[in-house]
Every structure is written in C-alpha cells, then in structure tokens.
C-alpha positions as CSV (number, residue, x, y, z in Angstrom):
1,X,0.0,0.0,0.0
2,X,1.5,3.3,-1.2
3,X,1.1,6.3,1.8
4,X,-2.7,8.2,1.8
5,X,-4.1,4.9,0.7
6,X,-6.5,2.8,3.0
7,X,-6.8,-0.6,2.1
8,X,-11.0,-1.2,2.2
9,X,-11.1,-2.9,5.5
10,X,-9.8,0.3,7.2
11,X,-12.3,2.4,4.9
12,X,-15.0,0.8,6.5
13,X,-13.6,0.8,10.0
14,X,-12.7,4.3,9.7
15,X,-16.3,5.0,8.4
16,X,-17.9,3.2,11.1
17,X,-15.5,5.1,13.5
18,X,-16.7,8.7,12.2
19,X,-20.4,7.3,11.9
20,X,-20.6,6.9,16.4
21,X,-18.8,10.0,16.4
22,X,-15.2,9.4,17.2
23,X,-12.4,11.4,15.2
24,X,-9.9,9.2,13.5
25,X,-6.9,10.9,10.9
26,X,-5.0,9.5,8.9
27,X,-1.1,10.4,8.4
28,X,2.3,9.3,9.2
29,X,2.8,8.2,12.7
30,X,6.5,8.9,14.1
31,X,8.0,6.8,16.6
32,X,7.2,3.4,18.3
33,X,3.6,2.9,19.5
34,X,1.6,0.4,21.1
35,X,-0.4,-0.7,18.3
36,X,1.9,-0.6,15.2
37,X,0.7,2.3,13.3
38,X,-1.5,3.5,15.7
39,X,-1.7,7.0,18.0
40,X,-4.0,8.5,20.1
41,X,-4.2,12.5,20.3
42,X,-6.4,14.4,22.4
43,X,-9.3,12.0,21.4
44,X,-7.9,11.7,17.9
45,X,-7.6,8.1,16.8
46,X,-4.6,9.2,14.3
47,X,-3.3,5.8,12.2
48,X,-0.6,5.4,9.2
49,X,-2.1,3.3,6.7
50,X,1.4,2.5,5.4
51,X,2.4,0.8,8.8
52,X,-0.5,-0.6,10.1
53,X,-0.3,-4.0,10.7
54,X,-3.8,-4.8,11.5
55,X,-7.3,-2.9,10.7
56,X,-8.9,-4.3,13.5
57,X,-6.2,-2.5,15.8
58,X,-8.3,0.7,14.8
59,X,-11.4,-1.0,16.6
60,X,-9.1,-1.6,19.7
61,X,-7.9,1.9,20.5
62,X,-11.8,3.0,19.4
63,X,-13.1,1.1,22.3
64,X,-10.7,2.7,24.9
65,X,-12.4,5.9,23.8
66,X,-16.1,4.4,23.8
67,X,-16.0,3.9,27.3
68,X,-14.3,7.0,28.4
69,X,-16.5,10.4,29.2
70,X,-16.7,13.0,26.4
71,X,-14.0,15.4,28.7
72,X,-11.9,12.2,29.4
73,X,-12.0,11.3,25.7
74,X,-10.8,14.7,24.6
75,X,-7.6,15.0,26.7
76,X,-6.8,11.1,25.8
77,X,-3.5,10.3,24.6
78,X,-1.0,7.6,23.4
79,X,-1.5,4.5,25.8
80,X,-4.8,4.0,26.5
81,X,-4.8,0.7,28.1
82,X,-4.2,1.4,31.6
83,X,-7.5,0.9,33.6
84,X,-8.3,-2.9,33.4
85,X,-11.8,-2.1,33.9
86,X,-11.9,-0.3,30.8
C-alpha cells in the first residue's frame, strides 16, 4: 500500500468510526507505538495506513475511547490501556 491509501477494511472501520462520532486521521505516525501504526491525540484516533499492521487495531484503541467520558475522551492520549476495567 502506497502512503494516503486505506486498504478497504480500514475504509469501512474508519467509516464506522466517524459514523458513532469518534475522530480518527490519517497520516504518518513517528516513533514506536503500542499498536503498530496506531496513535492516540487528544481524542484523535490518528493511524498510518502504510504501517498498520492490522485494521482491526483501529477498533481496539476506538473502544478505549467508547468507554471514556466526552472530557476524558478529549484530553486522551497515546497509551490508553491502563484501567483494566476499561
């Protein structure tokens, strides 16, 4: 997959994303990350379709914010996985 393109699995993740109202970007993602690929900013879901391994990791990271309170959600960022009960 060449950069900017989303292979159609991640199209219709991404759409479903947007469609409950979560944010999600798409762009190069610097550095190593929990979810190859895969960022959180401020609430953002941000991804790099060139290095993300799995489309379903999209749905992961989505369901941290899901849970979260709209003011929790917004100031989320980077590891999300540190209440259990979330």
């Amino acid at each position: 997959m060449s950069e900017g393109e989303i292979d159609r699995t991640a199209a219709s993740i991404v759409a479903f994303l947007r469609g409950i109202g979560l944010e999600v970007k798409t762009r190069a993602v610097a550095g190593p990350t929990f979810l190859p690929g895969i960022t959180v900013e401020r609430g953002v879901i941000v991804f790099d379709p060139v290095s993300l391994q799995h489309p379903g990791d999209l749905l992961h990271e989505a369901g941290h914010l899901a849970v979260k309170p709209p003011l929790e959600r917004q100031s989320a960022s980077a590891n999300l996985g540190g209440d259990a009960a979330e």
